[in-house]
KELO-438307 format. One record per residue: x, y, z of N, C-alpha, C in turn; residue in one letter; residue number from 1; chain. Coordinates in steps of 0.1 Angstrom, whole numbers, plus 5000, padded with zeros to 4 digits. Example, Ala and Ser with C-alpha at 12.3 -4.5 7.8 and 13.67 -1.06 7.14 Angstrom:
2
5132	4943	5078	5123	4955	5078	5132	4967	5078	a	1	A
5128	4978	5071	5137	4989	5071	5129	5000	5079	s	2	A
//
This chain:
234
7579	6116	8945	7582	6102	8945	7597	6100	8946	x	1	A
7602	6086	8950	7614	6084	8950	7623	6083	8939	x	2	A
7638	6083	8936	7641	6078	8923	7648	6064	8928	x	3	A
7648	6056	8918	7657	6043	8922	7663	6042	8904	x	4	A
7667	6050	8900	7673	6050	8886	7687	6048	8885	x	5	A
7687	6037	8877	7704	6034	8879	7707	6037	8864	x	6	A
7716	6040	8858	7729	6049	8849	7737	6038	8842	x	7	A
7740	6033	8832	7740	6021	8828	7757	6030	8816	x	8	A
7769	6021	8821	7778	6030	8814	7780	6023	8799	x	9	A
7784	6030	8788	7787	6024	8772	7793	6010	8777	x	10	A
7789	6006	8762	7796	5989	8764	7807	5988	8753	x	11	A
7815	5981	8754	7824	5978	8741	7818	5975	8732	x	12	A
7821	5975	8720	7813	5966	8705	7820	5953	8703	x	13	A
7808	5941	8701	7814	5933	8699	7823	5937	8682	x	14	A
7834	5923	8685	7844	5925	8671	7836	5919	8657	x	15	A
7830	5908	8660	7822	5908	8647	7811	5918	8640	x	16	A
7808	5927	8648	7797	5937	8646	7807	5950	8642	x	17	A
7819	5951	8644	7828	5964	8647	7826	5976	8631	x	18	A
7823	5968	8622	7824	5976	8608	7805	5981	8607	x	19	A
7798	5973	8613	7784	5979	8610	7778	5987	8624	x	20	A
7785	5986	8633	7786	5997	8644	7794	6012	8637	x	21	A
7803	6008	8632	7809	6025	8627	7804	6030	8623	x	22	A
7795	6018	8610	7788	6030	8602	7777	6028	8609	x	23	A
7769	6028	8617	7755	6033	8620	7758	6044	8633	x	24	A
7771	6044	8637	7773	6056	8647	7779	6073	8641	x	25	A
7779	6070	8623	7778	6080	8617	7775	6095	8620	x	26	A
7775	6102	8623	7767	6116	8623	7763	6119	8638	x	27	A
7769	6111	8651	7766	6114	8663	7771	6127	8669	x	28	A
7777	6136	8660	7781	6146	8664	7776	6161	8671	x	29	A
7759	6156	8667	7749	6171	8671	7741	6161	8678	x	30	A
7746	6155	8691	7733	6147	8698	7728	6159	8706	x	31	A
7720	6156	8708	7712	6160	8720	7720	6166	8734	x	32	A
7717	6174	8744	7724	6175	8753	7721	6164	8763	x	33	A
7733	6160	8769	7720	6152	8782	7715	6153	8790	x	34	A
7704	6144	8796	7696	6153	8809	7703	6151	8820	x	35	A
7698	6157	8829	7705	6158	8843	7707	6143	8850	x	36	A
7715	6145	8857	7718	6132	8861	7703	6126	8871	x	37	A
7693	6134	8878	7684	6128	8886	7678	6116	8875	x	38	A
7680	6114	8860	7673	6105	8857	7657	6105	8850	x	39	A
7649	6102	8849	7635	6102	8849	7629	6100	8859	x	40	A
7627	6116	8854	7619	6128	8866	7604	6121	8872	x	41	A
7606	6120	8886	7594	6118	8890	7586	6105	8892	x	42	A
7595	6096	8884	7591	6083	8885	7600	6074	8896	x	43	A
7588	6062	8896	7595	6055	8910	7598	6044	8901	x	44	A
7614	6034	8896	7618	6024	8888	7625	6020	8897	x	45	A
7621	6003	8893	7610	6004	8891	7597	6001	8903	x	46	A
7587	6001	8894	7570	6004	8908	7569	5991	8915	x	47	A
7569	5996	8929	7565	5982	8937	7552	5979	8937	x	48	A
7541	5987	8938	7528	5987	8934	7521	5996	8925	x	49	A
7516	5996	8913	7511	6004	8904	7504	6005	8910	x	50	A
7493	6017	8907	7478	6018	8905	7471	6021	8894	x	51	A
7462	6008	8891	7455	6009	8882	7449	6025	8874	x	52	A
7446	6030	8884	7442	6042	8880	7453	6051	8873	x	53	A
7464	6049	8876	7473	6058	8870	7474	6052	8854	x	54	A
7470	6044	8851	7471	6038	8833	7460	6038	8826	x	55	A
7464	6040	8813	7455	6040	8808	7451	6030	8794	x	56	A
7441	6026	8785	7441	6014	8782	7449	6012	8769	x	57	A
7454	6023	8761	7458	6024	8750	7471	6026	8751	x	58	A
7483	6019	8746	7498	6022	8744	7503	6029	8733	x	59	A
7501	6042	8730	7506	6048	8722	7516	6059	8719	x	60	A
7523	6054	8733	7539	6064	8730	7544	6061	8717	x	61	A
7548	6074	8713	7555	6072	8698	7561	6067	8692	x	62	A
7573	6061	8701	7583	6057	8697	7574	6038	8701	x	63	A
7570	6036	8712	7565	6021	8710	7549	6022	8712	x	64	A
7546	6020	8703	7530	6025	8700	7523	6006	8696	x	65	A
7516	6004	8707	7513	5991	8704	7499	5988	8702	x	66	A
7497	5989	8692	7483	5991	8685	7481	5973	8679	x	67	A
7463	5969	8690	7464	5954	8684	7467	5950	8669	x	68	A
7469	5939	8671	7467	5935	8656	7481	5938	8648	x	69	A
7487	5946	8649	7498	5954	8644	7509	5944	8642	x	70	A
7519	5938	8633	7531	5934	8638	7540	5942	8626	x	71	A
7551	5936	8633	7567	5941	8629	7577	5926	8622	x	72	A
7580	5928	8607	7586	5918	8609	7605	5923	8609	x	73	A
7614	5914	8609	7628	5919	8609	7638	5907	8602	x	74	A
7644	5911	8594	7656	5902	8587	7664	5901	8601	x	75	A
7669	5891	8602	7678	5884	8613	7693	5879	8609	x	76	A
7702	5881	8610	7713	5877	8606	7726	5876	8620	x	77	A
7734	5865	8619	7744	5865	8635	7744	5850	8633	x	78	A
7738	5845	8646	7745	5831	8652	7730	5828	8650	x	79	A
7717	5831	8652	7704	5828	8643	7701	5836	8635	x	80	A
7696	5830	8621	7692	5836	8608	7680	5831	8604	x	81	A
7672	5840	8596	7657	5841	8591	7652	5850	8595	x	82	A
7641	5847	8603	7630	5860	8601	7621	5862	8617	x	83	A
7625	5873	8622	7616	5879	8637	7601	5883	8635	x	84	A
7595	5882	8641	7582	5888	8641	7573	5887	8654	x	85	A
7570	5904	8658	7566	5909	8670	7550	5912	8660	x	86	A
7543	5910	8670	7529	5910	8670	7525	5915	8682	x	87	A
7513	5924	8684	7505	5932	8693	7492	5920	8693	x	88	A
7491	5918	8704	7477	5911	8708	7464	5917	8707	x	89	A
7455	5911	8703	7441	5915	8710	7436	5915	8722	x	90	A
7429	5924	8731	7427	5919	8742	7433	5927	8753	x	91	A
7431	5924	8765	7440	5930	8778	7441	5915	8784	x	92	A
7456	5920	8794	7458	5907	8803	7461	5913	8817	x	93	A
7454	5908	8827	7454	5916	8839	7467	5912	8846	x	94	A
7479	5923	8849	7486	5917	8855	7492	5932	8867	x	95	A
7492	5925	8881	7491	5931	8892	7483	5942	8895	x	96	A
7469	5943	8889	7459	5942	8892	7455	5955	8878	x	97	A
7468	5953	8867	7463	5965	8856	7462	5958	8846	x	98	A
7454	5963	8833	7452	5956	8821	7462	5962	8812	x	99	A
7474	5953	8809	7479	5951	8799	7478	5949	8787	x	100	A
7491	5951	8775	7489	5949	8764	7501	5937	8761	x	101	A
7495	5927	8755	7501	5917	8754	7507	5915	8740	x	102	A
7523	5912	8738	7530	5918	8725	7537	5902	8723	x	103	A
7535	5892	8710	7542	5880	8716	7554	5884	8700	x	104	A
7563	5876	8705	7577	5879	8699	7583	5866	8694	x	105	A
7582	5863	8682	7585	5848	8673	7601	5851	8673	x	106	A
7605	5845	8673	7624	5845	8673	7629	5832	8659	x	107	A
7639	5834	8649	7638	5826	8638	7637	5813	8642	x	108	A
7641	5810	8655	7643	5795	8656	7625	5791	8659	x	109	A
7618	5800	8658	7601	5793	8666	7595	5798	8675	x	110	A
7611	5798	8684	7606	5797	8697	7596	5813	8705	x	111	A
7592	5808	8711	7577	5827	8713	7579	5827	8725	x	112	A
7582	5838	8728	7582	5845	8742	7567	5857	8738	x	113	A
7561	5860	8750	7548	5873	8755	7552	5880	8768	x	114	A
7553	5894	8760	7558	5901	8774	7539	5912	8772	x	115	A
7542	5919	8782	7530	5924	8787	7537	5940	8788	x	116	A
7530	5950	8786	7531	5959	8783	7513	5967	8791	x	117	A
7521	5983	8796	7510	5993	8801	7514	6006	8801	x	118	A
7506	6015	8795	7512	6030	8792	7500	6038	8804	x	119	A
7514	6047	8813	7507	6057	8822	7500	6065	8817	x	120	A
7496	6075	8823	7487	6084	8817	7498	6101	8815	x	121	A
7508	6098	8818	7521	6104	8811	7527	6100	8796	x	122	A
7524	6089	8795	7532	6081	8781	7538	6075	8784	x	123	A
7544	6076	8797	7554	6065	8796	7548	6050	8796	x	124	A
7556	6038	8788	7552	6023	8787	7562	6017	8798	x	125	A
7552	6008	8808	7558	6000	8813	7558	5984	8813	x	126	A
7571	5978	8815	7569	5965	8814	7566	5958	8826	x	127	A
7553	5947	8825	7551	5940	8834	7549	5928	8835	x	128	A
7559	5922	8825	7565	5907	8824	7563	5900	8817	x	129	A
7568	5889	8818	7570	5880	8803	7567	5865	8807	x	130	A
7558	5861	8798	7550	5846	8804	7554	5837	8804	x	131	A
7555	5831	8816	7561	5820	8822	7577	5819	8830	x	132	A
7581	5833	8828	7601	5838	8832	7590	5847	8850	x	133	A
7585	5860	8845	7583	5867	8855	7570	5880	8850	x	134	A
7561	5881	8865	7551	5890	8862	7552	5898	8876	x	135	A
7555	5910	8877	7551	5921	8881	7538	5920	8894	x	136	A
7545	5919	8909	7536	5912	8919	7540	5900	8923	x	137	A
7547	5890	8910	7552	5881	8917	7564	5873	8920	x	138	A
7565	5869	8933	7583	5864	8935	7593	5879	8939	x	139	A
7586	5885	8940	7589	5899	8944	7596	5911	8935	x	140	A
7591	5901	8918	7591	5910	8906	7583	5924	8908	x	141	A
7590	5933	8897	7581	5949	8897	7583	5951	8884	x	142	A
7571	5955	8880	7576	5966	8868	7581	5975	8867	x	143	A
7593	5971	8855	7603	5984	8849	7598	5994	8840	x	144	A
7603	6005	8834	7598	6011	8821	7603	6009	8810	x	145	A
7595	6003	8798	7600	6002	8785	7605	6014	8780	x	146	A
7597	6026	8780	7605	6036	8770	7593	6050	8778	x	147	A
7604	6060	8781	7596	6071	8785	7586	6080	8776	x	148	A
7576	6087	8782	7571	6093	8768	7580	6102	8764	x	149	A
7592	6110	8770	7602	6119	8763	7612	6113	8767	x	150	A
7616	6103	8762	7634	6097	8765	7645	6107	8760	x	151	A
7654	6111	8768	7663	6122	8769	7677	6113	8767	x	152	A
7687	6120	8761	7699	6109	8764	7706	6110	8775	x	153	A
7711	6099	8779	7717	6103	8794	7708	6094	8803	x	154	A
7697	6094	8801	7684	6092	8813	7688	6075	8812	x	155	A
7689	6069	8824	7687	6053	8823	7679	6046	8834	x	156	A
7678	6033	8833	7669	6032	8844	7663	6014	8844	x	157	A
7656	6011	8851	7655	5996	8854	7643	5993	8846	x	158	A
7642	5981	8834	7631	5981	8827	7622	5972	8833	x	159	A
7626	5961	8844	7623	5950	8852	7631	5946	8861	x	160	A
7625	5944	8873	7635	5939	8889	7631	5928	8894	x	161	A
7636	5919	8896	7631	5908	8910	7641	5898	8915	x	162	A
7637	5899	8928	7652	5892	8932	7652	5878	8926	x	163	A
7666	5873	8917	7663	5858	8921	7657	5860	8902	x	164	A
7652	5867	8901	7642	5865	8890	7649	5874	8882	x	165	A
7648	5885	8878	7651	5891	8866	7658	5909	8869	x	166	A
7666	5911	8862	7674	5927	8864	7676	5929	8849	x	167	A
7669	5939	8843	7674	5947	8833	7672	5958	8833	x	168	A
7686	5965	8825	7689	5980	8832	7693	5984	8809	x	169	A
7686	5999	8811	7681	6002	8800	7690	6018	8802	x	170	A
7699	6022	8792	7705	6038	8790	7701	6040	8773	x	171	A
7695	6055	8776	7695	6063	8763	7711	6067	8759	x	172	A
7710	6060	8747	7726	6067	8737	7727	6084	8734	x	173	A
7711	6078	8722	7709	6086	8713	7695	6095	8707	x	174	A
7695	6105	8706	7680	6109	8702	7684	6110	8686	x	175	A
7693	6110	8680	7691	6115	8664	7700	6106	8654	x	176	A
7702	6095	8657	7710	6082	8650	7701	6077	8638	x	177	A
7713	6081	8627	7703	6076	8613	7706	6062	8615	x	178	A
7692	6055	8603	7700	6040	8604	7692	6038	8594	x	179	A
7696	6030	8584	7688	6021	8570	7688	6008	8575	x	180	A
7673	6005	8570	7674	5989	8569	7661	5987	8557	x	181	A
7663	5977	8553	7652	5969	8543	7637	5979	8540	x	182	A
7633	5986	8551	7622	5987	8549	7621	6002	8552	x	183	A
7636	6012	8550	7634	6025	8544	7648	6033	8556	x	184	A
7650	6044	8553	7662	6052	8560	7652	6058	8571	x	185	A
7659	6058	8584	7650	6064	8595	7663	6077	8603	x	186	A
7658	6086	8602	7669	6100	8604	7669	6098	8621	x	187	A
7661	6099	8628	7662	6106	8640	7658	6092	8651	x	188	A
7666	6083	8650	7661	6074	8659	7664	6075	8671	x	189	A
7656	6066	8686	7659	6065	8697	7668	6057	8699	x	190	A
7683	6053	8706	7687	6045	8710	7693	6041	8717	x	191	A
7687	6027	8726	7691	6024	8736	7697	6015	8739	x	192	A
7708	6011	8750	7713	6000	8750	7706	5995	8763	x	193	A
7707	5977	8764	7702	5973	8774	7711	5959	8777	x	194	A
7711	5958	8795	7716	5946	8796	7705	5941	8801	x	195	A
7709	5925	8803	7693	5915	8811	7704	5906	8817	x	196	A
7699	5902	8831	7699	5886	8838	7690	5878	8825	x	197	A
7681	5881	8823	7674	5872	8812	7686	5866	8801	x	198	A
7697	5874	8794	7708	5868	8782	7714	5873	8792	x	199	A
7724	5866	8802	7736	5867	8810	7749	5872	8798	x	200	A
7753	5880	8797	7768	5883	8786	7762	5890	8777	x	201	A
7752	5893	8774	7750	5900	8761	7742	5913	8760	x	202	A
7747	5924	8757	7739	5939	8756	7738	5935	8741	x	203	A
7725	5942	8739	7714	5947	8730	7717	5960	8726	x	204	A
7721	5970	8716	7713	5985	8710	7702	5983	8705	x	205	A
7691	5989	8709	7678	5990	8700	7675	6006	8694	x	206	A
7671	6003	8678	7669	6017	8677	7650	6016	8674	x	207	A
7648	6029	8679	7633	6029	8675	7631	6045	8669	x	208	A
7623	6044	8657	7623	6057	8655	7605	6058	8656	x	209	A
7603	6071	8655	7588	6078	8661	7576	6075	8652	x	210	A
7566	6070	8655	7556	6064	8646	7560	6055	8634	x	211	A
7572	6048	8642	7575	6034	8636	7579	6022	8646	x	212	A
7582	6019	8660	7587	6019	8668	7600	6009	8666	x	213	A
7601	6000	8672	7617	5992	8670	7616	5991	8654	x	214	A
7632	5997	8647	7636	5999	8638	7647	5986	8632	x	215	A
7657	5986	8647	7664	5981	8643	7674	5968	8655	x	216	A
7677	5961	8660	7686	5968	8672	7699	5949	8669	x	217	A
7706	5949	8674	7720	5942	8676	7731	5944	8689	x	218	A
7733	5932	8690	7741	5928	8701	7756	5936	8700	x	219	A
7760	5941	8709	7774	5950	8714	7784	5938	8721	x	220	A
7773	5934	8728	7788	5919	8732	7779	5906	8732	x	221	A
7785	5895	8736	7776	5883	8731	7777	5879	8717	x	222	A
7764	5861	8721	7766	5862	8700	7759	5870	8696	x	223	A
7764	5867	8683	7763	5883	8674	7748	5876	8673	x	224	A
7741	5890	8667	7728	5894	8666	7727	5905	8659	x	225	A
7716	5907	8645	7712	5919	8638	7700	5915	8631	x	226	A
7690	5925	8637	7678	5923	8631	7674	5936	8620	x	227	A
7671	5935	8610	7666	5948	8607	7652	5954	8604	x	228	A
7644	5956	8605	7631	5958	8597	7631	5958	8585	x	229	A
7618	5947	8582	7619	5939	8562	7609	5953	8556	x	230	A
7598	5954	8566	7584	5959	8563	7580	5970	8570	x	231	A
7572	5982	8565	7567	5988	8579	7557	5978	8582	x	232	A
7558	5986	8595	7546	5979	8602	7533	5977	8595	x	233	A
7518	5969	8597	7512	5965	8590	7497	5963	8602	x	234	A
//
């Protein structure tokens, strides 16, 4: 297969976040090696046409394991305050011609975004769009990959494309970043930074650690942003 993996370089830290970025980049000194620059091996990012047959109906990569029913809630603190909550749907949603897993995402102010989610028969989860912005097939959107089933540091790559429509580009930091929040110390997290056309000016870190998934994640530039996990998952 082709690669179309693009390499996504560090971002500055925003200045209001500068004292809880130190300390969560604590102990980076035994990372991981990085992987080769080809990227994630073997995959085409992102896919102009899936095939259904290559997925399969369950999303259970470790790090984002999206089991219905399931949600995540997160203390929120920045320029909005209160309370996040991601929820796993019941159900499949057919989108470019595969059954999805549909994940809707409450933000403190109300407002709900539903992005769509499908895991290959490798592990890797891919994204296939978000309802009513862009879906995978159309306007000449594709799906990107959320999270590989072995994310490597170094590896980066497109998590959604379309002209006109949407560009986000996703790099592994870290495989072993501790990080505390409300709802317990997690040793060995994933984490990734990400930009979007979707928030024009603002990178994201997300950490996720393994049979818990998103842990934690906050804005590097932009308004400030920190969510943390209140609960495990439920």
């Amino acid at each position: 297969m082709r690669h179309d993996v693009r390499v996504a370089g560090r971002w500055g830290r925003y200045v209001a976040l500068a004292a809880a970025l130190a300390l969560l980049t604590t102990g980076c000194g035994a990372a991981s090696p990085d992987s080769p620059p080809s990227g994630v091996d073997e995959l085409t990012i992102p896919t102009p046409s899936p095939d259904p047959r290559d997925f399969v109906r369950r999303v259970d990569n470790p790090w984002l394991a999206l089991v219905p029913g399931r949600t995540w809630r997160y203390r929120v603190s920045g320029t909005a305050v209160g309370t996040l909550e991601i929820t796993v749907e019941d159900g499949t949603h057919e989108v470019a011609g595969v059954a999805t897993t549909a994940v809707r995402r409450t933000e403190p102010t109300g407002d709900q975004v539903v992005d769509y989610y499908a895991q290959d028969r490798r592990g890797n989860v891919w994204w296939f769009g978000r309802e009513g912005v862009w879906l995978a097939g159309e306007a000449g959107a594709e799906a990107g990959l959320a999270m590989p089933g072995s994310p490597r540091v170094g590896d980066g790559w497109r998590a959604a494309y379309g002209a006109d429509v949407v560009d986000v580009r996703v790099t592994v930091e870290t495989r072993d970043q501790p990080v505390t929040t409300p709802a317990g110390r997690y040793q060995h997290t994933v984490t990734v930074d990400v930009s979007s056309s979707l928030a024009p000016g603002t990178t994201t870190r997300s950490f996720y650690e393994r049979g818990v998934g998103l842990v934690e994640e906050l804005s590097t530039t932009g308004p400030v942003h920190l969510a943390e996990l209140e609960t495990p998952p439920r």
